[in-house]
C-alpha positions in Angstrom: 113.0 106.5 94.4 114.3 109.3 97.1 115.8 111.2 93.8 111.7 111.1 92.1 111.0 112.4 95.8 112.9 115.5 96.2 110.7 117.6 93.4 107.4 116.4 94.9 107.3 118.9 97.6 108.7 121.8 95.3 106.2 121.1 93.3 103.2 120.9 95.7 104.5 124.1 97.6 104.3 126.1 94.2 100.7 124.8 93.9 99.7 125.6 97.5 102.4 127.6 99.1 100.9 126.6 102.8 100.9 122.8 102.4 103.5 120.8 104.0 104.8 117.8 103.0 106.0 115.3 105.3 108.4 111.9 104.4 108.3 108.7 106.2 111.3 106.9 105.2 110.2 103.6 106.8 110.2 100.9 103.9 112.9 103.2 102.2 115.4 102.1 104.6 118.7 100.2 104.0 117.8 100.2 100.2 119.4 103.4 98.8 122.5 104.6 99.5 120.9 108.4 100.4 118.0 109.1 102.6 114.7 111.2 101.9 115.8 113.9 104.4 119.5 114.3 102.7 118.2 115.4 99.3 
């Protein structure tokens, strides 16, 4: 799941360069070996 979330905000900052994209990592936890904010 983290690894399908590290193109999203490329890819929504190419459609809107002043958007920002924000993770919460809170049902995420304990459950992959790497964390949204490492990637």
């Amino acid at each position: 799941m983290v690894v399908l979330l590290r193109d999203l905000p490329l890819n929504v900052q190419t459609q809107n360069p002043e958007c920002s994209v924000m993770v919460d990592n809170c049902y995420g936890e304990l459950v992959e070996s790497i964390e949204p904010p490492m990637v």
